[in-house]
C-alpha positions as CSV (number, residue, x, y, z in Angstrom):
1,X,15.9,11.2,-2.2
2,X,19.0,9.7,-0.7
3,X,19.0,5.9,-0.3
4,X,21.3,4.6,2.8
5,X,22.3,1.2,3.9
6,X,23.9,0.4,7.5
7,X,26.6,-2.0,7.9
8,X,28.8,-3.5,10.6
9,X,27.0,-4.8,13.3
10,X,27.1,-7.7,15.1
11,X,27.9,-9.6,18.3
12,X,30.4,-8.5,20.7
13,X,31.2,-8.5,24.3
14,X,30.9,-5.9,27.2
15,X,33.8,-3.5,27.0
16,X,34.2,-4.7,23.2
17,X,33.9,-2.2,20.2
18,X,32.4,-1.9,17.2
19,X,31.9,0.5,13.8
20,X,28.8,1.4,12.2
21,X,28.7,2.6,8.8
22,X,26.1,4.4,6.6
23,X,26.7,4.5,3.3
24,X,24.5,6.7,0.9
25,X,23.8,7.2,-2.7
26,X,23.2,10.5,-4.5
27,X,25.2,13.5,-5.3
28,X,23.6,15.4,-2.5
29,X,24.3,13.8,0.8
30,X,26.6,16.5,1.7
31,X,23.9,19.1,2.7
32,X,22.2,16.7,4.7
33,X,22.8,16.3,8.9
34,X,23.0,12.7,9.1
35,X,21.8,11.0,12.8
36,X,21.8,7.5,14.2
37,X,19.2,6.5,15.9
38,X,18.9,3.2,17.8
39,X,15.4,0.9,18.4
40,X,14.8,-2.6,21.4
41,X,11.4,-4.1,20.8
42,X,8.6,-2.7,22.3
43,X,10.1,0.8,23.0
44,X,10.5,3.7,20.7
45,X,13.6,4.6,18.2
46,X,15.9,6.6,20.3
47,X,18.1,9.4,19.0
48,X,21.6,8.1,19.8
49,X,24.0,10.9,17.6
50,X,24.2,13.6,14.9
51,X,26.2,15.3,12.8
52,X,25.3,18.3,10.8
53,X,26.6,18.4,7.1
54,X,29.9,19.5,7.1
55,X,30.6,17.5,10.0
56,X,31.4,20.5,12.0
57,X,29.4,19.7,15.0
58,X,28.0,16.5,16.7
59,X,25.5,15.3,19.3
60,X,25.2,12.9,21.7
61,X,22.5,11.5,23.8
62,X,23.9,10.9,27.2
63,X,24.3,7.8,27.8
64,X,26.5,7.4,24.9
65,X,29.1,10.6,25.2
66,X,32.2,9.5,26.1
67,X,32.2,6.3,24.2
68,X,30.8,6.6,21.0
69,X,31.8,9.3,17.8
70,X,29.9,9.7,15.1
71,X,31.9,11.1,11.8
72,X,32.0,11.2,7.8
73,X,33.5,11.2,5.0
74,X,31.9,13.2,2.6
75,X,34.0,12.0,-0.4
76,X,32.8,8.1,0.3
77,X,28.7,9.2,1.2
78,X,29.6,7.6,4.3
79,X,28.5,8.2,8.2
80,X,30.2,6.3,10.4
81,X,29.7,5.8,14.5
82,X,32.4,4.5,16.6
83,X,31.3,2.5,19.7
84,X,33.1,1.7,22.0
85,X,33.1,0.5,26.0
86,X,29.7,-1.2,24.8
87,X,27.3,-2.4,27.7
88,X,24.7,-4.7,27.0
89,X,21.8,-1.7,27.3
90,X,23.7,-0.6,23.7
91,X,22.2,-3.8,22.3
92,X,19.3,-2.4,19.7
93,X,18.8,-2.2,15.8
94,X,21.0,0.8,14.9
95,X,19.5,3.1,12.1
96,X,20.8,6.2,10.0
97,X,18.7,8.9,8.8
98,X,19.4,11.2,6.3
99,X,16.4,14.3,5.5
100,X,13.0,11.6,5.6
101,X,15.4,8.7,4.6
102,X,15.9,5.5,6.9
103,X,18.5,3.1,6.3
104,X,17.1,-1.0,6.9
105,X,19.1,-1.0,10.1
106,X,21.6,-3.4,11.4
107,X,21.6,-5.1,14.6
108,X,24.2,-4.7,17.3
109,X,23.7,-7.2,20.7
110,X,26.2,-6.7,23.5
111,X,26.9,-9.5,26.0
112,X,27.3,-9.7,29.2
C-alpha cells in the first residue's frame, strides 16, 4: 500500500500561483495513475487531474485546463500540480490518490 502526503498549499491571491506536491513511499508508485482531487465543505471531492503511470497522458476537469499541469517525477515518488491564474472557486482541500490511497490533504484558499 502506498502512503502519500500533500504539500504546498496555502494562501494566495487571484491570478497568484501555487505548486502542489505528493510525495509517496514505496518501491511501487510507478505503476500507479496518480489523480488530484479537490473537496469545499458540504459538496463532494471533485476530480480535478490525472496522470497515468508513466506520465504519458493527463486529464483535466474543465474548469481547470489551461491553468493547471499536473506532472511527476518518478525518481523522487513525487506528483506534482501546477496552478496557476487561480480564482477564488480553486479554493478547496486538494487531495492525491494513488490505487485506494488518499493523502491528508492540504488546503489551498484563493482571494479575491
Amino acid at each position: 500500500q502506498v502512503q502519500l502526503v500533500e504539500s504546498g498549499g496555502g494562501l494566495v491571491q487571484a491570478g497568484g500561483s501555487l505548486r502542489l506536491s505528493c510525495a509517496a513511499s514505496g518501491r511501487t508508485f510507478n505503476r500507479y495513475d496518480v489523480a488530484w482531487f479537490r473537496q469545499t465543505p458540504g459538496k463532494e471531492r471533485e476530480l480535478v487531474a490525472h496522470i497515468t503511470s508513466s506520465g504519458s497522458a493527463t486529464f483535466y476537469t474543465g474548469s481547470v485546463k489551461g491553468r493547471f499541469t499536473i506532472s511527476r517525477d518518478n525518481a523522487k515518488n513525487t506528483v506534482y500540480l501546477q496552478m496557476n491564474s487561480l480564482k477564488p472557486d480553486d479554493t478547496a482541500v486538494y487531495y492525491c490518490k494513488a490505487a485506494a490511497s488518499w493523502g491528508q490533504g492540504t488546503q489551498v484558499t484563493v482571494s479575491s
